[in-house]
C-alpha positions in Angstrom: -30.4 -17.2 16.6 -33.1 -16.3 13.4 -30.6 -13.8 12.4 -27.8 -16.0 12.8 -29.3 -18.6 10.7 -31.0 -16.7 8.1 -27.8 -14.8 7.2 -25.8 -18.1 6.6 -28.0 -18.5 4.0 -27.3 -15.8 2.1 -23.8 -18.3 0.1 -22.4 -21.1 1.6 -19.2 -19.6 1.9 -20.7 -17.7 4.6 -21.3 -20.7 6.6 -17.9 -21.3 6.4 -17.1 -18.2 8.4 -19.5 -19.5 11.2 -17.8 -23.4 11.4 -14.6 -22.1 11.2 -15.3 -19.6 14.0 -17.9 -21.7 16.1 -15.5 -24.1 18.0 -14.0 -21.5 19.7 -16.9 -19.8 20.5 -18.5 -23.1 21.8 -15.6 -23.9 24.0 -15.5 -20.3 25.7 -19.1 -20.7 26.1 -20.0 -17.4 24.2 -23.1 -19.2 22.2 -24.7 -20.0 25.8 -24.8 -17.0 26.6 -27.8 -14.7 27.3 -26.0 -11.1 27.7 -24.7 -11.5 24.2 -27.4 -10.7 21.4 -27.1 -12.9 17.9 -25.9 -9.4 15.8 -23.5 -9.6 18.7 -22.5 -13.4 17.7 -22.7 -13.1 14.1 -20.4 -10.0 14.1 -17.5 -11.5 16.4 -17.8 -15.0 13.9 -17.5 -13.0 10.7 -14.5 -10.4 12.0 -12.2 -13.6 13.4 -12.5 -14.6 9.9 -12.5 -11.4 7.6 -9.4 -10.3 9.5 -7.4 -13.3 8.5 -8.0 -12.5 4.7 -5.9 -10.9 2.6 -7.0 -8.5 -0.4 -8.2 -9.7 -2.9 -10.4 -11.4 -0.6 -11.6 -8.9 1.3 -12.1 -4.7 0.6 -8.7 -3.5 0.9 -8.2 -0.8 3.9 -7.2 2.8 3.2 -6.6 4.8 5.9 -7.2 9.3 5.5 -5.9 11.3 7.9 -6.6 15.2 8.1 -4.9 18.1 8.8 -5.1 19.8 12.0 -1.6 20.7 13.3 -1.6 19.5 16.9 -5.5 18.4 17.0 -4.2 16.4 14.4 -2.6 14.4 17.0 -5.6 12.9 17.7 -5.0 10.5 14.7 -2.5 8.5 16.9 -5.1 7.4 19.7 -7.7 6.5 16.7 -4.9 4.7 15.0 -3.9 2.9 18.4 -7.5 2.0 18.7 -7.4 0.3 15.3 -4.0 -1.4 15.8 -4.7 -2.7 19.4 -8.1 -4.3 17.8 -6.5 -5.8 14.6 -8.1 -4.0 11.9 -6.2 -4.2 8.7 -5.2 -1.6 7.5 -3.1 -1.5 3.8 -3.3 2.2 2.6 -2.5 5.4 4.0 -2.6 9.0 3.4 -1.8 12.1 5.3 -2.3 15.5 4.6 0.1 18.3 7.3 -0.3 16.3 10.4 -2.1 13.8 9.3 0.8 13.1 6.7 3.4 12.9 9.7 1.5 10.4 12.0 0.9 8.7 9.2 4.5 8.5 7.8 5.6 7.5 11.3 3.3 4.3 11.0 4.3 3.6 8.4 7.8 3.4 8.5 7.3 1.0 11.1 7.5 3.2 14.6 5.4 1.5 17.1 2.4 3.2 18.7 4.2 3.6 21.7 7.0 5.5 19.9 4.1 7.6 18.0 2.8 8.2 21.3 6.5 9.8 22.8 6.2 12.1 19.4 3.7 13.9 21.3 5.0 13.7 25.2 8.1 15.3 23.7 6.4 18.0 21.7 7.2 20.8 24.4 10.4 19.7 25.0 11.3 19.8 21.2 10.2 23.6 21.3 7.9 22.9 18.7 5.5 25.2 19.6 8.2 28.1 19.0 7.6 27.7 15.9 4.2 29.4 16.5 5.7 32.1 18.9 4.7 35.4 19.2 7.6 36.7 18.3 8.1 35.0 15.3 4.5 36.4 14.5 6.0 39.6 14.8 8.8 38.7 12.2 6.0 37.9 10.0 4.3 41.0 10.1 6.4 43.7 10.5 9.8 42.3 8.6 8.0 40.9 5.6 9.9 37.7 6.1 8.2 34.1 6.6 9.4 31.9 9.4 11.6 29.0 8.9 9.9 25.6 11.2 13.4 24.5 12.7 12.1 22.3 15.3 9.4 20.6 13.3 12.1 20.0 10.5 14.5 18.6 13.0 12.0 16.1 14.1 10.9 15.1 10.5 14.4 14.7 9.6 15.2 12.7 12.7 12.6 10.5 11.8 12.1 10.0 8.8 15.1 11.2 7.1 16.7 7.7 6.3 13.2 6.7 4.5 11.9 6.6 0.4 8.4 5.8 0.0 9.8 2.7 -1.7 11.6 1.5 1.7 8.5 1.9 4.1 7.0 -0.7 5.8 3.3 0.2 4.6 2.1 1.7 1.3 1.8 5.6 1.8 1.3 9.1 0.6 0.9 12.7 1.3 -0.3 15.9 0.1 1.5 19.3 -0.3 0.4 22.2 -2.9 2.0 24.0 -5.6 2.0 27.8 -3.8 3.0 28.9 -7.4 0.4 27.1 -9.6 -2.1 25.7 -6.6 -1.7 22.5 -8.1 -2.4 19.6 -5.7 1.1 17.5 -5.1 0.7 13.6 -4.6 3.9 12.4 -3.1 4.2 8.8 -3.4 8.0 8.2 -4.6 11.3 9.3 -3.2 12.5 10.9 0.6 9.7 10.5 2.8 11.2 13.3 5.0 10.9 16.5 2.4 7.7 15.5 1.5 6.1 15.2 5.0 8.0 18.7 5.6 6.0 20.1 2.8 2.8 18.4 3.3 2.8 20.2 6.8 4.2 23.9 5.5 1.6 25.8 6.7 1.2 28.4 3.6 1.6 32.3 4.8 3.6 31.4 7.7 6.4 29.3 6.7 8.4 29.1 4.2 7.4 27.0 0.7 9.6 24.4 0.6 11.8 24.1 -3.0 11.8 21.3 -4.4 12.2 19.6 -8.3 11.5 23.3 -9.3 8.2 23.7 -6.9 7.6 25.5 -4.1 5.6 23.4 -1.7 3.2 24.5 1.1 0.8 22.1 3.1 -1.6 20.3 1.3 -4.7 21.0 3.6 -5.0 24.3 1.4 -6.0 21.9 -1.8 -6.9 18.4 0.1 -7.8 18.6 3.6 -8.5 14.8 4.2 -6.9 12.7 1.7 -9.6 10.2 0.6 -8.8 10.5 -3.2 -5.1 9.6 -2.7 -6.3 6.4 -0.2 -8.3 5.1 -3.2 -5.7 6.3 -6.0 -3.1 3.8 -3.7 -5.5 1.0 -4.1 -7.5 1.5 -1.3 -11.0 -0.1 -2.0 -12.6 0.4 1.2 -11.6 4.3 3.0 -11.5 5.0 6.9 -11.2 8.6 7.8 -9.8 10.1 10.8 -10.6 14.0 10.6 -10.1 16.7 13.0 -11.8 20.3 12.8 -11.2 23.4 14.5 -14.1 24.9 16.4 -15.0 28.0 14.5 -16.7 30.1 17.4 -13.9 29.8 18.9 -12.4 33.3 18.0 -8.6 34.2 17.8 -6.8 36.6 19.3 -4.4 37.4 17.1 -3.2 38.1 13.5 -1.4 34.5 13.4 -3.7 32.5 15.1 -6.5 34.4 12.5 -4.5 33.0 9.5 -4.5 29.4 11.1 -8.7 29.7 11.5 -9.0 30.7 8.0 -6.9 28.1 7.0 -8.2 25.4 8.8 -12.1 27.3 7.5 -10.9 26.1 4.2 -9.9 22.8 4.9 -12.6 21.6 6.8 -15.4 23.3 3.6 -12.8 21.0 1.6 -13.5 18.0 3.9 -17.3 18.3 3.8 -17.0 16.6 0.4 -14.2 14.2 1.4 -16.0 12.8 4.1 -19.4 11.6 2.2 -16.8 9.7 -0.2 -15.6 7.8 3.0 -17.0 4.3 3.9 -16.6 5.2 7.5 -15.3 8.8 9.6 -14.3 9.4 12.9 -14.6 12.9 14.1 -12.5 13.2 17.1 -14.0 16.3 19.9 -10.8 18.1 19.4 -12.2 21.9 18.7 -10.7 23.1 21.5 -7.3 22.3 21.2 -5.9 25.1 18.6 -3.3 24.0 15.3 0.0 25.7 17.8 -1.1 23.6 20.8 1.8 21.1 20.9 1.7 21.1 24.4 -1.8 19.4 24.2 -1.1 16.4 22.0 -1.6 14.0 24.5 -4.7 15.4 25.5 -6.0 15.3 21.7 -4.8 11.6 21.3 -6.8 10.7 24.2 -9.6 12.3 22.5 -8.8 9.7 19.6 -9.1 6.8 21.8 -12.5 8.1 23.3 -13.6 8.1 19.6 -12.5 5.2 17.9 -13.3 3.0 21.0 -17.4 4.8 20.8 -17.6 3.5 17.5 -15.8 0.6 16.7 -18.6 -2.0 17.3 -20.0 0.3 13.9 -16.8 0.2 12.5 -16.4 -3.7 12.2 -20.1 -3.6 11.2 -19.9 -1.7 8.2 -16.7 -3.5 7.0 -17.7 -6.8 7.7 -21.0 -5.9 5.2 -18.8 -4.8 2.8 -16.3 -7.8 3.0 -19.1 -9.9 2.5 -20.5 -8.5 0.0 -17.1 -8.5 -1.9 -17.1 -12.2 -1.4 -20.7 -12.8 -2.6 -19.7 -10.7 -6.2 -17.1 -13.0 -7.0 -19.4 -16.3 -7.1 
């Protein structure tokens, strides 16, 4: 137990964490045993505490979710993960479908109604969206599509929502397709700006609105760290999923999607070192238009977030603590 004891040390406040934590552990026998190492111990005393806290008193939680389209959909079984374990979370932001799982949450949908988001994704046609013949409008009429099913789900949604009204602090990111300004949403109907946030640029149609023509954020902010922290976020987790580039596509519209996604994930590079902590979901094979994979992309979330959450309450509880130390 010399790591135990050597790290109580470190402020008296810490040994606080350990008495308030060690009768349970005593009475389930956990200290006795010999399978369980003392990082082990030490890490299971300190996280039944930190999770009780509130911010100020510990880092507060931000939560970045990437673009992705339906890879993006791997965000729910991460965030299901998280959830089903406890960890706080206080802050999120979403960028294209990152923005709409993340809305969903935070409006208070359960997971399991997240979850049904992606069961129904066929049913909903949303992959028409994508359709080859739709591509064909695009080329040869000169005329954008219009997302009808994806807008009728957003507006099913989340159409009764304002930022002000949801459950947990959130925001999204579209882009100015007239300026290439980089739109925060944070105020006012949660629905438009989701819509917007997920306009994929050259394909659909900008959105207008307040004088602006809006188009999906990943072109400006692929994975919303910077919003997290601009929320109040002290602490960033980010959830990113990237498309595997030797893959090739084989056609004009899928080739547009690639470069897009290209750009967002050279955009994410930098995004990610200014995380505290990144999970990187094996989703490269499911493409943006694969709605009818969802499932299997959340599944890859889970397999993720579950490989590395041991890590994950690591590095926080390091940081928690050390937030504590600075104020005495």
């Amino acid at each position: 137990m010399k790591i135990v004891s050597d790290f109580l040390k470190i402020h008296p406040l810490i040994a606080s964490f350990f008495l308030s934590c060690a009768t349970f552990l005593f009475s389930t026998g956990v200290l006795f045993s010999t399978e369980i190492s003392d990082d082990e111990i030490l890490t299971d005393i300190l996280w039944a505490k930190v999770i009780n806290l509130s911010p100020p008193d510990r880092p507060a939680v931000g939560l970045a979710l990437s673009g992705g389209g339906a890879r993006g959909f791997a965000h729910v079984g991460v965030l299901d993960v998280l959830v089903s374990h406890g960890f706080p979370i206080d802050y999120i932001a979403g960028t294209s479908m990152g923005a709409v799982v993340g809305a969903l949450y935070s409006s208070g949908m359960n997971m399991e109604g997240i979850w049904n988001f992606g069961r129904e994704a066929a049913s909903r046609k949303i992959s028409k969206d994508f359709s080859g013949l739709k591509a064909i409008n695009l080329i040869f009429r000169d005329k954008l599509m219009s997302p009808k099913y994806i807008t009728e789900f957003i507006e099913e949604s989340l159409g009764n929502y304002t930022f002000e009204n949801l459950k947990y602090p959130f925001a999204c990111v579209a882009m100015d397709f007239k300026t290439g300004e980089k739109i925060i949403f944070n105020s006012g109907p949660v629905d438009i700006a989701v819509r917007a946030s997920a306009n994929l640029p050259g394909i659909f149609k900008p959105i207008k609105y307040r004088h602006r023509y809006l188009v999906d954020g990943g072109v400006v902010d692929f994975l919303p760290v910077d919003v997290a922290k601009l929320l109040g976020a002290q602490w960033v987790l980010a959830s990113v999923t990237e498309s595997d580039p030797e893959v090739l596509p084989k056609n004009v519209l899928l080739s547009l999607m690639q470069v897009i996604d290209i750009r967002g994930s050279l955009l994410s590079a930098q995004a990610q070192e200014e995380a505290d902590f990144v999970f990187r979901p094996s989703v490269g094979s499911v493409k943006t238009a694969d709605f009818n994979k969802c499932i299997e992309a959340g599944d890859m979330g889970v397999i993720e977030a579950n490989s590395k959450l041991k890590k994950l309450k690591r590095a926080y509880i390091t940081d928690a603590v050390h937030l504590i130390m600075r104020k005495f």
